[in-house]
PQR file of N, CA, C, O and H, with PARSE charges and radii, in Angstrom:
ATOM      1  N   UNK A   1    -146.718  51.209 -73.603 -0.4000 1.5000
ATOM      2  CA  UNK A   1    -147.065  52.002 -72.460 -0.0000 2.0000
ATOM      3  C   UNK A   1    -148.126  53.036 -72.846  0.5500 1.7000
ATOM      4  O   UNK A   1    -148.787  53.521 -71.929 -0.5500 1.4000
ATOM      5  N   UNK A   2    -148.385  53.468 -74.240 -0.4000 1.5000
ATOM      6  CA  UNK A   2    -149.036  54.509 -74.340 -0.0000 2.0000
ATOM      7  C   UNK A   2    -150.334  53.748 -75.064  0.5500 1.7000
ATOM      8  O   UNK A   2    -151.191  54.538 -75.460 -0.5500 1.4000
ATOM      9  H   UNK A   2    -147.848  53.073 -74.985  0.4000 1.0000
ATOM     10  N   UNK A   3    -150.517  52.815 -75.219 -0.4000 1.5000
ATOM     11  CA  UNK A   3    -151.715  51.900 -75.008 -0.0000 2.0000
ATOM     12  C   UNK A   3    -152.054  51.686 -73.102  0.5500 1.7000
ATOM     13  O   UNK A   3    -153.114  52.107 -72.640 -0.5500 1.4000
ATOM     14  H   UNK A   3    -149.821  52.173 -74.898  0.4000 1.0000
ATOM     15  N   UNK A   4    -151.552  51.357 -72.670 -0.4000 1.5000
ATOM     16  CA  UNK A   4    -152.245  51.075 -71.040 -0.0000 2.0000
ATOM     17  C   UNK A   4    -152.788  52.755 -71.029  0.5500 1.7000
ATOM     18  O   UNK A   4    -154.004  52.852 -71.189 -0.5500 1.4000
ATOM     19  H   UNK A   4    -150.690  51.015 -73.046  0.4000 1.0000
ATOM     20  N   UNK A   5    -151.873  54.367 -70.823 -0.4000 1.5000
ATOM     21  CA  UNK A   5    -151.983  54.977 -70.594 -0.0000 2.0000
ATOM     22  C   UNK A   5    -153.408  55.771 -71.373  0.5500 1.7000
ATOM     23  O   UNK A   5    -154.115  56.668 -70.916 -0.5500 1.4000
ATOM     24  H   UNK A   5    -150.885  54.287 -70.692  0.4000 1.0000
ATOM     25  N   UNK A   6    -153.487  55.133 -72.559 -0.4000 1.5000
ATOM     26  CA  UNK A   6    -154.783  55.490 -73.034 -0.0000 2.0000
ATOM     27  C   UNK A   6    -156.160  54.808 -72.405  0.5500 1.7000
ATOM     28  O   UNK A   6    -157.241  55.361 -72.204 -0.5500 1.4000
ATOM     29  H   UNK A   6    -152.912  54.404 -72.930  0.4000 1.0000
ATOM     30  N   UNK A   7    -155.874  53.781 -72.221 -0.4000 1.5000
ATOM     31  CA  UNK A   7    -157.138  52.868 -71.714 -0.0000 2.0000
ATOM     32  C   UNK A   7    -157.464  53.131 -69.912  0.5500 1.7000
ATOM     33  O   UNK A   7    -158.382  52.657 -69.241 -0.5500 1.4000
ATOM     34  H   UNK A   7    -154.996  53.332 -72.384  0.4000 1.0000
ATOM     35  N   UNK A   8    -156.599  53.844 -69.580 -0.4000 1.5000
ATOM     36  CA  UNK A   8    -156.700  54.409 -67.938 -0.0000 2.0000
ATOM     37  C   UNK A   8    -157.679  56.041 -68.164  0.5500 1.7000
ATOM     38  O   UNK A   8    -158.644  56.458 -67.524 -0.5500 1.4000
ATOM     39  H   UNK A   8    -155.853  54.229 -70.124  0.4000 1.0000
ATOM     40  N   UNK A   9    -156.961  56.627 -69.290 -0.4000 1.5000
ATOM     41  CA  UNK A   9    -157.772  57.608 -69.425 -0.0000 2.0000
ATOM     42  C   UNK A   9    -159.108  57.322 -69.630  0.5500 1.7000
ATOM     43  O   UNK A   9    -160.002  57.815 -68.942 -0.5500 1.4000
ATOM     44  H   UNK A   9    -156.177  56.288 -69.810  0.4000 1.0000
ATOM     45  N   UNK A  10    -159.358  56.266 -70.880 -0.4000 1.5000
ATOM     46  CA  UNK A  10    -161.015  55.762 -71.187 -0.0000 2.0000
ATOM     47  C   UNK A  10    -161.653  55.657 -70.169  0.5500 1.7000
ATOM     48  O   UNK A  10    -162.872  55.489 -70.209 -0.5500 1.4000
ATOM     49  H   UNK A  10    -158.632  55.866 -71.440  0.4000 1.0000
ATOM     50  N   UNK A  11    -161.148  55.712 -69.325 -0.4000 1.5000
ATOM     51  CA  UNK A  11    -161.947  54.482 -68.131 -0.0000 2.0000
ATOM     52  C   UNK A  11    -161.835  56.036 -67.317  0.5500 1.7000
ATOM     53  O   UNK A  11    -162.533  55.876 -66.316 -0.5500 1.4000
ATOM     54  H   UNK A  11    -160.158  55.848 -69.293  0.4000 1.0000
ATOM     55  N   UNK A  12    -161.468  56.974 -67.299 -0.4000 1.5000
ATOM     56  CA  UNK A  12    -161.849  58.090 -66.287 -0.0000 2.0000
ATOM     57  C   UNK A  12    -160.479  58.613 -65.254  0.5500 1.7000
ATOM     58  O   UNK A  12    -160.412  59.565 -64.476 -0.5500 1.4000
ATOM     59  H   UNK A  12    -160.901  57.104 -68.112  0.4000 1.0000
ATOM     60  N   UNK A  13    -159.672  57.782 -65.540 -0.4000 1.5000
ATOM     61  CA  UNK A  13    -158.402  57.829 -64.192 -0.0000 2.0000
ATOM     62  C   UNK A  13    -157.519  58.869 -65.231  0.5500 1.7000
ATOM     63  O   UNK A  13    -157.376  58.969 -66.449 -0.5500 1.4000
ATOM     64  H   UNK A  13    -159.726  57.008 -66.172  0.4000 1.0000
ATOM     65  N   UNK A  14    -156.989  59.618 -63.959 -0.4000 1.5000
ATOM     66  CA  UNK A  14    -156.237  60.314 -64.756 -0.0000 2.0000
ATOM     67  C   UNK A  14    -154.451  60.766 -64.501  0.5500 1.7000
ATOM     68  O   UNK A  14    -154.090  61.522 -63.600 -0.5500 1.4000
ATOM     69  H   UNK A  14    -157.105  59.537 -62.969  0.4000 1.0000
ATOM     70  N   UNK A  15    -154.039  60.480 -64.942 -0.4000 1.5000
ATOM     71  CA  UNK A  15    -152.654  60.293 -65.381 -0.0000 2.0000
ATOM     72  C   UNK A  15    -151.723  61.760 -65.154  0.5500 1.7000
ATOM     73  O   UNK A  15    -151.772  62.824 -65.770 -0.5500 1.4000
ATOM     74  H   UNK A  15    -154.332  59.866 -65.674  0.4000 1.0000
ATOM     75  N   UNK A  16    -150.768  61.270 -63.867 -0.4000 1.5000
ATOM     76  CA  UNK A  16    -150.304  62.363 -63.349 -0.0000 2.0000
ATOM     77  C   UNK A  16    -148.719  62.195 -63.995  0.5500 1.7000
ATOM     78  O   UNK A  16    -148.009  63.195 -63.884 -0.5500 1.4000
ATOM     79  H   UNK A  16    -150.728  60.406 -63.366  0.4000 1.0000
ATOM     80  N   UNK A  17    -148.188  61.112 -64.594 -0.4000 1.5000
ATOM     81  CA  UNK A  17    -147.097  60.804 -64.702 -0.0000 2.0000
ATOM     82  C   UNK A  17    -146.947  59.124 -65.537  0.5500 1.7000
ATOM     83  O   UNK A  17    -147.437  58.034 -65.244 -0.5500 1.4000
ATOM     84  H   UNK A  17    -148.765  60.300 -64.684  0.4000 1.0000
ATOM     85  N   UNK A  18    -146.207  59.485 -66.458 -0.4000 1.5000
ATOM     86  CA  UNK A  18    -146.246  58.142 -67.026 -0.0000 2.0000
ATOM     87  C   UNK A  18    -144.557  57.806 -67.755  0.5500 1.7000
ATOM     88  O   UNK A  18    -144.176  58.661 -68.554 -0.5500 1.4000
ATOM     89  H   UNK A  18    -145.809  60.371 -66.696  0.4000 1.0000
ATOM     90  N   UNK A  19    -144.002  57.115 -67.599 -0.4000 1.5000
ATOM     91  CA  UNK A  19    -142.243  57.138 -67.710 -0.0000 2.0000
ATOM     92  C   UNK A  19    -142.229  55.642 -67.427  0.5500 1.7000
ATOM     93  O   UNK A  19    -143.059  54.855 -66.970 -0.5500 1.4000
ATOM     94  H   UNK A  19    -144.311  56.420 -66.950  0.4000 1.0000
ATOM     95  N   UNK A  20    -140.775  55.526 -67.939 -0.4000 1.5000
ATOM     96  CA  UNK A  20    -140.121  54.054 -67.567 -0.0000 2.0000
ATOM     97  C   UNK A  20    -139.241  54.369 -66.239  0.5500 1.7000
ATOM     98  O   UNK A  20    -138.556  55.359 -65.979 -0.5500 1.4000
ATOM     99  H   UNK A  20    -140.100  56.165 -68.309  0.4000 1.0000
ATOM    100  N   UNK A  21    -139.381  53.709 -65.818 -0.4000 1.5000
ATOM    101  CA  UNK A  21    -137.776  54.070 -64.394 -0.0000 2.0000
ATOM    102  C   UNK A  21    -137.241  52.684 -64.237  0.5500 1.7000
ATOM    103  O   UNK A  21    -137.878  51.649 -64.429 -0.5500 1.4000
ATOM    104  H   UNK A  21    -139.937  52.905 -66.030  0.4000 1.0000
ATOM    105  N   UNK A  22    -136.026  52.786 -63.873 -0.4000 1.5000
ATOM    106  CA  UNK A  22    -135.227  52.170 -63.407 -0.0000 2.0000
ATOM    107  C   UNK A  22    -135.092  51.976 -61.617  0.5500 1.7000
ATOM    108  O   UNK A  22    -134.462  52.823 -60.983 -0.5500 1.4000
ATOM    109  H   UNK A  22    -135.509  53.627 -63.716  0.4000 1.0000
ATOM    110  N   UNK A  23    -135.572  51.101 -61.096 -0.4000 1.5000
ATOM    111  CA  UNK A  23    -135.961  50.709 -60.171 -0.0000 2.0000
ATOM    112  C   UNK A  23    -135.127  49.433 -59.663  0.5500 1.7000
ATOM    113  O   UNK A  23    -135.532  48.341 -60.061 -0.5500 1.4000
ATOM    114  H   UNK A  23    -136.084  50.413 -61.612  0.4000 1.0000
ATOM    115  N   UNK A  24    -133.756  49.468 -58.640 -0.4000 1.5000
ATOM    116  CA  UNK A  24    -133.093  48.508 -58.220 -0.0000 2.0000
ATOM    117  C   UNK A  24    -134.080  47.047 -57.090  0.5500 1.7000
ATOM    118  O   UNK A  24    -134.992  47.162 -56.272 -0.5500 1.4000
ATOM    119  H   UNK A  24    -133.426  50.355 -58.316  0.4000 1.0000
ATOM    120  N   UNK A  25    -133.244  45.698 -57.649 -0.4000 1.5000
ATOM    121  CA  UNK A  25    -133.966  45.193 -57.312 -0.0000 2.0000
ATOM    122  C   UNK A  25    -132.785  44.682 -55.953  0.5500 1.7000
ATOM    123  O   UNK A  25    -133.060  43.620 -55.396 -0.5500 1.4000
ATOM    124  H   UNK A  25    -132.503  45.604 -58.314  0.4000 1.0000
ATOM    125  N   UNK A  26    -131.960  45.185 -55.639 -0.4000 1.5000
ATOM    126  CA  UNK A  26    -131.352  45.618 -54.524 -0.0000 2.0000
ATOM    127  C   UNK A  26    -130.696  46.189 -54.009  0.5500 1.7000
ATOM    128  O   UNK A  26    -129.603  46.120 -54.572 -0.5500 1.4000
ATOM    129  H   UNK A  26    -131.737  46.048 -56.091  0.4000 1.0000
ATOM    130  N   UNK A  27    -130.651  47.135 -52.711 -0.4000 1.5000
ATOM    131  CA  UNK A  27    -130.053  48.284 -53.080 -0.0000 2.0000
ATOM    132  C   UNK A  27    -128.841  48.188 -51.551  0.5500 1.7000
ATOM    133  O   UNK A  27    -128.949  47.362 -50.644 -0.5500 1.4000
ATOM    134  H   UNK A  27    -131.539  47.191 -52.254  0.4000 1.0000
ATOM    135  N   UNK A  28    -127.988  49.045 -51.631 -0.4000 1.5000
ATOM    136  CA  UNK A  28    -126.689  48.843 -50.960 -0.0000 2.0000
ATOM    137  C   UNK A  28    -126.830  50.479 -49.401  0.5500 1.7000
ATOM    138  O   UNK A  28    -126.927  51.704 -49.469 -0.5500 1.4000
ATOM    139  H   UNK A  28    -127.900  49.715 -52.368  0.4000 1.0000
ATOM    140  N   UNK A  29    -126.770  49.656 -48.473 -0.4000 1.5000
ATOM    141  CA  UNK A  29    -127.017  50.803 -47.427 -0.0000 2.0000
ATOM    142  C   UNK A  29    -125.514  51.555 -47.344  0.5500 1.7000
ATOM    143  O   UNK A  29    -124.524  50.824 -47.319 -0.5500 1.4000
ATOM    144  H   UNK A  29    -126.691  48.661 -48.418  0.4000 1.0000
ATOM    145  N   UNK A  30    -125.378  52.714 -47.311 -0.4000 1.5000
ATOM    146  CA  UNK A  30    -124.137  53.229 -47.207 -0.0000 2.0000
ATOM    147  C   UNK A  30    -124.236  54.134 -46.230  0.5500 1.7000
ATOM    148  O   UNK A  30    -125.163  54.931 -46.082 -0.5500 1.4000
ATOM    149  H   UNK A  30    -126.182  53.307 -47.331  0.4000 1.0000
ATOM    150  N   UNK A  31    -122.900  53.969 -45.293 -0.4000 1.5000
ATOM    151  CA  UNK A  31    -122.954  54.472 -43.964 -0.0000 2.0000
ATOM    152  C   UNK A  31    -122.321  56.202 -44.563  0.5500 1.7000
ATOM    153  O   UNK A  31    -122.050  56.420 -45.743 -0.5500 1.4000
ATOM    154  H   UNK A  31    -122.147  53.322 -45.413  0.4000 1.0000
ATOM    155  N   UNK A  32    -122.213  57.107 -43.595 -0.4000 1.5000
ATOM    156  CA  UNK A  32    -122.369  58.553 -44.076 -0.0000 2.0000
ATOM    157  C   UNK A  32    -121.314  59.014 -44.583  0.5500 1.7000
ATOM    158  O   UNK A  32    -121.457  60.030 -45.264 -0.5500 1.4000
ATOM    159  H   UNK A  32    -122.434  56.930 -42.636  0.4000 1.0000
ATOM    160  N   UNK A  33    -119.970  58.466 -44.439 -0.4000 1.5000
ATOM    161  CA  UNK A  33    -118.766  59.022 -45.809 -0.0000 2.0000
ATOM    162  C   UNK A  33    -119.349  58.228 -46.738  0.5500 1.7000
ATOM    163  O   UNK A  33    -119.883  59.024 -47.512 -0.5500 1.4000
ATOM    164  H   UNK A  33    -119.854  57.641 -43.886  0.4000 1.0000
ATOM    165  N   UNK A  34    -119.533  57.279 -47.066 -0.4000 1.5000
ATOM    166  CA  UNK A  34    -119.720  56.656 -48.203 -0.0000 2.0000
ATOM    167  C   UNK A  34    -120.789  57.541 -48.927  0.5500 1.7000
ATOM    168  O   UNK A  34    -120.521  58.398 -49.770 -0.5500 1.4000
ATOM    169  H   UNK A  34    -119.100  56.632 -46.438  0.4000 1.0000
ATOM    170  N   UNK A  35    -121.795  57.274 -48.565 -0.4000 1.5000
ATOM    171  CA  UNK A  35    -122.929  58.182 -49.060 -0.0000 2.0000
ATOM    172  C   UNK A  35    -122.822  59.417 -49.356  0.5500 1.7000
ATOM    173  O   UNK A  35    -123.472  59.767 -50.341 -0.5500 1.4000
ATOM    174  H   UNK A  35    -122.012  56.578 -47.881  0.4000 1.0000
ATOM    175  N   UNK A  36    -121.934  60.560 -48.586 -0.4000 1.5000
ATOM    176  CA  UNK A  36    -121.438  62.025 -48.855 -0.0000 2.0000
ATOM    177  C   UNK A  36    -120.388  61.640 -50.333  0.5500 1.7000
ATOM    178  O   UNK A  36    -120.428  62.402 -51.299 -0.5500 1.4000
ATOM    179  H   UNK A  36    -121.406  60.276 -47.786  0.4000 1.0000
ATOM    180  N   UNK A  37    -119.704  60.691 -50.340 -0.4000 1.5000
ATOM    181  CA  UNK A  37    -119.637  60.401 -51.912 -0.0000 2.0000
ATOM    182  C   UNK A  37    -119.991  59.963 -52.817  0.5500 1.7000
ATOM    183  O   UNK A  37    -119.295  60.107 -53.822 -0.5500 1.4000
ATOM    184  H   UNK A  37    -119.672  60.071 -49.556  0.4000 1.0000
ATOM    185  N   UNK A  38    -121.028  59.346 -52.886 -0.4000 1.5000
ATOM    186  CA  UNK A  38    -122.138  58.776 -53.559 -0.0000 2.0000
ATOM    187  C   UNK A  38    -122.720  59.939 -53.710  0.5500 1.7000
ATOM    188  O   UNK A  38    -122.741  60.185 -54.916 -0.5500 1.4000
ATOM    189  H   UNK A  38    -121.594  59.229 -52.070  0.4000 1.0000
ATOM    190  N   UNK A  39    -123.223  60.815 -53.077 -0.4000 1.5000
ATOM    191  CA  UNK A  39    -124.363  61.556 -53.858 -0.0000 2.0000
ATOM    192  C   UNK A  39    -123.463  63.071 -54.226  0.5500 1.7000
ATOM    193  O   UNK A  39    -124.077  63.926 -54.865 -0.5500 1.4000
ATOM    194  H   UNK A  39    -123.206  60.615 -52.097  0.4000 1.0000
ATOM    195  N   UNK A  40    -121.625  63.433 -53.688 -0.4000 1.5000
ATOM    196  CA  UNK A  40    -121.504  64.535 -54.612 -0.0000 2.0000
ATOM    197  C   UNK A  40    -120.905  63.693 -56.203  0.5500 1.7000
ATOM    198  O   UNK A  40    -120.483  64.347 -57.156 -0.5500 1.4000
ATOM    199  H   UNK A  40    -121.127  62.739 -53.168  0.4000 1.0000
ATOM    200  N   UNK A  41    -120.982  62.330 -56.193 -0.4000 1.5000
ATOM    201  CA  UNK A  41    -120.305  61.809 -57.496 -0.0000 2.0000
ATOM    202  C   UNK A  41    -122.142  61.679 -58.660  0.5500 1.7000
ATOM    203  O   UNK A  41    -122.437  61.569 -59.850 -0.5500 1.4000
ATOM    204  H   UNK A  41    -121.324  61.798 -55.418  0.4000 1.0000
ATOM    205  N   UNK A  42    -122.669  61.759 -57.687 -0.4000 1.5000
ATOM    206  CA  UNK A  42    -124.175  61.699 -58.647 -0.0000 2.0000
ATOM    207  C   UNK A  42    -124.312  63.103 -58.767  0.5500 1.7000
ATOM    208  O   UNK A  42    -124.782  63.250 -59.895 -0.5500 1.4000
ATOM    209  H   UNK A  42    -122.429  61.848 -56.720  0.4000 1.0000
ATOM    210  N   UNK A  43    -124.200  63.991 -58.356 -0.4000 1.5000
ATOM    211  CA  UNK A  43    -124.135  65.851 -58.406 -0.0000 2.0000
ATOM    212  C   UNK A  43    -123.218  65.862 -59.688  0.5500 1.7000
ATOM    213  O   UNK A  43    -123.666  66.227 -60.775 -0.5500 1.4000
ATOM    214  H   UNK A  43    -123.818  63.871 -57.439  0.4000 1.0000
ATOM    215  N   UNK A  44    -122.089  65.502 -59.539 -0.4000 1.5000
ATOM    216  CA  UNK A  44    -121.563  65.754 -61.256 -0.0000 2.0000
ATOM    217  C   UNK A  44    -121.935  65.354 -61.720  0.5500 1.7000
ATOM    218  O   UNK A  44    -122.452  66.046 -62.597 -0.5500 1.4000
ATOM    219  H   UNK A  44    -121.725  65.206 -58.656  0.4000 1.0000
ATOM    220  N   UNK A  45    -122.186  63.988 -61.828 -0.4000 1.5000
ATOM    221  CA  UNK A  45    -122.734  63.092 -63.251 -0.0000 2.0000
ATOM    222  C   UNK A  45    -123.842  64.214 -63.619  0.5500 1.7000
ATOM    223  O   UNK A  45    -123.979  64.742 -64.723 -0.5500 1.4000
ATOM    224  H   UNK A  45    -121.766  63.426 -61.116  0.4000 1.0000
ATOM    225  N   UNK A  46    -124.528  64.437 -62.565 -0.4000 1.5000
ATOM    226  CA  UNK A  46    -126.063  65.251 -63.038 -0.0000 2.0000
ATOM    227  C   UNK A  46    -125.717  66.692 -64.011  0.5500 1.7000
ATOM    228  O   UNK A  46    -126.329  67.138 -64.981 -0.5500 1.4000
ATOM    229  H   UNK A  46    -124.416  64.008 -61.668  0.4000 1.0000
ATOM    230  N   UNK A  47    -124.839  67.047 -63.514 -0.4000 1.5000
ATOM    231  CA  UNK A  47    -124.096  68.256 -63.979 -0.0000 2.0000
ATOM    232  C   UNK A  47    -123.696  68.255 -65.118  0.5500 1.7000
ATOM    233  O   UNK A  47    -123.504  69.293 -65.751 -0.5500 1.4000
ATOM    234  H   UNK A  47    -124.342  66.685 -62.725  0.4000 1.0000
ATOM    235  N   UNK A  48    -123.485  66.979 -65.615 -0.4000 1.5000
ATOM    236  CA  UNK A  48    -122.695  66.962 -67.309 -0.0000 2.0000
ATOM    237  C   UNK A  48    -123.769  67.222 -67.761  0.5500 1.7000
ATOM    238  O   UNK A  48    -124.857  66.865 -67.308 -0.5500 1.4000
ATOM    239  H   UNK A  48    -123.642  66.136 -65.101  0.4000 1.0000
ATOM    240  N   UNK A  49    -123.437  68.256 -69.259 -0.4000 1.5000
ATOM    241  CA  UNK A  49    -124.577  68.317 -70.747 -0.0000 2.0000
ATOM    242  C   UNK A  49    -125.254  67.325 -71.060  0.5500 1.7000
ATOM    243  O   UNK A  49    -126.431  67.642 -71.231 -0.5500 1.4000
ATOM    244  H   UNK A  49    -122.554  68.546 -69.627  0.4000 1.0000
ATOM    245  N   UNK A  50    -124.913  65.538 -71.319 -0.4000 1.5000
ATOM    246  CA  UNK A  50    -124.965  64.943 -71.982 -0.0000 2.0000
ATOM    247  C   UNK A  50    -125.866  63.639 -71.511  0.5500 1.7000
ATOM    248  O   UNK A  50    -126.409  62.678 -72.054 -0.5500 1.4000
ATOM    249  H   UNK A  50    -123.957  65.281 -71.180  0.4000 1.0000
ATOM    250  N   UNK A  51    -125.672  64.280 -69.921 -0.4000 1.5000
ATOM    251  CA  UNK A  51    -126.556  63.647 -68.988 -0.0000 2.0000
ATOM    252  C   UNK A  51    -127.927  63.616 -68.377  0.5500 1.7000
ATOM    253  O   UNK A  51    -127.867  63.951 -67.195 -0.5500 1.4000
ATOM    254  H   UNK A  51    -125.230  65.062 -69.480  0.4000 1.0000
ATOM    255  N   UNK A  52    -129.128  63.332 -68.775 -0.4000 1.5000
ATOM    256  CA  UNK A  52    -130.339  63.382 -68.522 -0.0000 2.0000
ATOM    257  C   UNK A  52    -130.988  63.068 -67.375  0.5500 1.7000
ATOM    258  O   UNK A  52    -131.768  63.826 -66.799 -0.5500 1.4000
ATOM    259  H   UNK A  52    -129.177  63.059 -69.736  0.4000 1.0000
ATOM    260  N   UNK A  53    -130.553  61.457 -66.857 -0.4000 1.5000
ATOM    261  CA  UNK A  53    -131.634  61.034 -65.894 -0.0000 2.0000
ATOM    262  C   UNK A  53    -129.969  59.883 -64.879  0.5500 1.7000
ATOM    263  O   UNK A  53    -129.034  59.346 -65.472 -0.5500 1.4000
ATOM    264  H   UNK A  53    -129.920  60.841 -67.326  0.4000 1.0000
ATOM    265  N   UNK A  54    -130.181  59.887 -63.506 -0.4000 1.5000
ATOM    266  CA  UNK A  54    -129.097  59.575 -63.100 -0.0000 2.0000
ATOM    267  C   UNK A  54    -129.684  58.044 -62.180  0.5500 1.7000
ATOM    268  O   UNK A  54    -130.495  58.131 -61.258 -0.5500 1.4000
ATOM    269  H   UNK A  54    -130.941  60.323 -63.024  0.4000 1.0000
ATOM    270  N   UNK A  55    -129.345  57.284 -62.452 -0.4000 1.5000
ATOM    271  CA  UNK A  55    -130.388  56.158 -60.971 -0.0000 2.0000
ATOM    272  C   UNK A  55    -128.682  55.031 -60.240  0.5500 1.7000
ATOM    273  O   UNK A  55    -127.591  54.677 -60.686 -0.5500 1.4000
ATOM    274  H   UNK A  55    -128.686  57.214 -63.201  0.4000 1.0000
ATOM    275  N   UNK A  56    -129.323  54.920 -59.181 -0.4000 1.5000
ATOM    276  CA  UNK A  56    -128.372  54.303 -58.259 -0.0000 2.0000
ATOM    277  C   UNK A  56    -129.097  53.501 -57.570  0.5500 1.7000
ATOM    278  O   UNK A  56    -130.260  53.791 -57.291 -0.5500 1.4000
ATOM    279  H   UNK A  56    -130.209  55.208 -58.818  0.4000 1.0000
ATOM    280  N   UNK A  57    -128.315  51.951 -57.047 -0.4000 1.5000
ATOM    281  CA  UNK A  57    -128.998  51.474 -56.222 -0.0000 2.0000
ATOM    282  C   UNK A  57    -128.390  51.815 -54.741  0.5500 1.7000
ATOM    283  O   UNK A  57    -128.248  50.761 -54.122 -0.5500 1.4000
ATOM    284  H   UNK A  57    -127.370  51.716 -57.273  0.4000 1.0000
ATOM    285  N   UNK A  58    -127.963  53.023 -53.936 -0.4000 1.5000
ATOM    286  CA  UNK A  58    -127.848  53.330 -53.520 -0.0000 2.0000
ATOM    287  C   UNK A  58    -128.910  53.758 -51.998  0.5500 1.7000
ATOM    288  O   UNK A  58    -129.826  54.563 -52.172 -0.5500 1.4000
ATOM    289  H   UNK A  58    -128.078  53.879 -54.439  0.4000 1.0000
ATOM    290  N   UNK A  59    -128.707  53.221 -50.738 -0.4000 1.5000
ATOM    291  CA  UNK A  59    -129.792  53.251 -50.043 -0.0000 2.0000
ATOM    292  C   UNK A  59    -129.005  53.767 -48.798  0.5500 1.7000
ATOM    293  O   UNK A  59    -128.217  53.414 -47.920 -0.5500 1.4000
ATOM    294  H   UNK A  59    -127.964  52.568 -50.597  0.4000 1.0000
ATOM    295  N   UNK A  60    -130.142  55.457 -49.567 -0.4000 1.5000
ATOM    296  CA  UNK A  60    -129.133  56.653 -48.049 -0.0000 2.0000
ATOM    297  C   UNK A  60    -130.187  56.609 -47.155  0.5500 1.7000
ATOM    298  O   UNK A  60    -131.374  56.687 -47.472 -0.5500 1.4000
ATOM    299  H   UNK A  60    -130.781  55.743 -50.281  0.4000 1.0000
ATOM    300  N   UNK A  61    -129.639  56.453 -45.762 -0.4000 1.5000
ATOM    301  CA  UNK A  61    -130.357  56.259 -44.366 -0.0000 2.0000
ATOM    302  C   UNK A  61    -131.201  57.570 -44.085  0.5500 1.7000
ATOM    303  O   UNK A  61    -130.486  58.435 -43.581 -0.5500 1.4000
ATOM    304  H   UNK A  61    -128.675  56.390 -45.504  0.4000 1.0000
ATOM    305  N   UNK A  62    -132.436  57.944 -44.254 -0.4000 1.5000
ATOM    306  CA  UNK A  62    -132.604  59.240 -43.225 -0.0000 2.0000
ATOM    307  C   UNK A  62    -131.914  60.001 -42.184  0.5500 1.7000
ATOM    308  O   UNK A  62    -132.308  61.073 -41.726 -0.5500 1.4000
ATOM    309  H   UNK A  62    -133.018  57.241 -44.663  0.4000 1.0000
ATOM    310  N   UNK A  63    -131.240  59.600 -41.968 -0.4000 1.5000
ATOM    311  CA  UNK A  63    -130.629  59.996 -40.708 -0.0000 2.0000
ATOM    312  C   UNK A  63    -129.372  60.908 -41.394  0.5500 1.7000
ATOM    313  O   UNK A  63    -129.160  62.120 -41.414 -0.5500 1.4000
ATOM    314  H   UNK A  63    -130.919  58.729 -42.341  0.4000 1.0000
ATOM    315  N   UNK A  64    -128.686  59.812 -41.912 -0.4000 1.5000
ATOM    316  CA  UNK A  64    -127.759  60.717 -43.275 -0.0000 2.0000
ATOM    317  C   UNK A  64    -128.204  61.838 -43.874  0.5500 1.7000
ATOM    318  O   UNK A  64    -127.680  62.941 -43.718 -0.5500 1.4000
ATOM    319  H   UNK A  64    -128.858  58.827 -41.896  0.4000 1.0000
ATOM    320  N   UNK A  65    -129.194  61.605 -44.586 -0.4000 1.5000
ATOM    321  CA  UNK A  65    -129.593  62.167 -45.799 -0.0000 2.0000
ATOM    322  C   UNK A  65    -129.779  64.057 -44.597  0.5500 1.7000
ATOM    323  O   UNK A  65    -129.277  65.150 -44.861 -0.5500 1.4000
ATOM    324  H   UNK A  65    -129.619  60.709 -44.712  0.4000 1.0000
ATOM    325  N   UNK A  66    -130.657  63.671 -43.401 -0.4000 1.5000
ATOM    326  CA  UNK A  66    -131.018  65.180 -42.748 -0.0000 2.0000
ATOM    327  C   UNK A  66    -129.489  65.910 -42.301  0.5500 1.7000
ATOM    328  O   UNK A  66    -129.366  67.133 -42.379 -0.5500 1.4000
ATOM    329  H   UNK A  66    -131.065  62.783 -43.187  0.4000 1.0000
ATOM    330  N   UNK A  67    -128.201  64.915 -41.766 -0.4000 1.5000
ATOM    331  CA  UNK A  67    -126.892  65.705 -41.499 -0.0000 2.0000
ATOM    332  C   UNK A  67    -126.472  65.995 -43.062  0.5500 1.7000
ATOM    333  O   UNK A  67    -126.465  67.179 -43.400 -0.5500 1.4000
ATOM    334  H   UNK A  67    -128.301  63.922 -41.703  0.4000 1.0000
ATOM    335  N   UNK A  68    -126.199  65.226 -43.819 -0.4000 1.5000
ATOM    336  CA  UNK A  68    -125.917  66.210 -45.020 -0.0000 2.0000
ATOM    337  C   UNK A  68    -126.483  67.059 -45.364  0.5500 1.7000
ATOM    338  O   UNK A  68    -125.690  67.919 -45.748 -0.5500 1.4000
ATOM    339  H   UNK A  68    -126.204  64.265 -43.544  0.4000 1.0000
ATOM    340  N   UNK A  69    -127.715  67.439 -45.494 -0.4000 1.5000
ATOM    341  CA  UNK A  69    -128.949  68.635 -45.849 -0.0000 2.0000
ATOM    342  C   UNK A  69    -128.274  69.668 -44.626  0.5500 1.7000
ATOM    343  O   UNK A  69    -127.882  70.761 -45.035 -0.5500 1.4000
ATOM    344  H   UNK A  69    -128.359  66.740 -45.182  0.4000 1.0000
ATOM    345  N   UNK A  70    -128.150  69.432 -43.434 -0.4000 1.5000
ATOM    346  CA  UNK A  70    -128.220  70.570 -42.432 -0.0000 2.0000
ATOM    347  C   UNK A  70    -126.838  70.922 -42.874  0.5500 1.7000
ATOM    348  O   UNK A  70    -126.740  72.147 -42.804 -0.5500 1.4000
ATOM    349  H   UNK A  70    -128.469  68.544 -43.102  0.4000 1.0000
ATOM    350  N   UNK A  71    -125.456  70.253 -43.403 -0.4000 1.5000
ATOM    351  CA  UNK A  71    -124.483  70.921 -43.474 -0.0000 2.0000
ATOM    352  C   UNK A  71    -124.306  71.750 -45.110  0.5500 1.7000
ATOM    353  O   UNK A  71    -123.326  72.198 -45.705 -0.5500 1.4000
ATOM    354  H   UNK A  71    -125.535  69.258 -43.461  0.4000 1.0000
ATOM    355  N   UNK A  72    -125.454  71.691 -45.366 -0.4000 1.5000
ATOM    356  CA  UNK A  72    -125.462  72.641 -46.747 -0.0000 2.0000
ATOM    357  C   UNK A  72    -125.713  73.820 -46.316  0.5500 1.7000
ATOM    358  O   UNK A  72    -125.787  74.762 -47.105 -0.5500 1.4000
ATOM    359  H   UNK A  72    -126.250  71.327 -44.882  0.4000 1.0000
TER
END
């Protein structure tokens, strides 16, 4: 990766971000209890010391995602 990322620079482009991710190649729609536990069980995980980077194939609806935000 840090060969491509050099040869983008040569060439003039410039590099806002460069990482591996974990990217589901399908992801599971969860209606709004489900999802209100899905994302406070990803809030702890995130929360542990030991824990860095958290990924889910988890696919929260907009619609969800703005009633949970407004009840914070």
């Amino acid at each position: 990766m840090e060969a491509v990322r050099k040869a983008l620079e040569a060439k003039g482009y410039k590099i806002t971000s460069a990482e591996v991710q974990m990217v589901p190649k399908t992801t599971v729609n969860l209606d709004e209890e489900a999802a209100l536990k899905a994302l406070r069980l990803i809030d702890r995980i995130e929360d542990l010391d030991d824990v860095q980077r958290v990924f889910s194939n988890a696919d929260f609806s907009d619609a969800v995602l703005e009633k949970i935000h407004s009840n914070v």
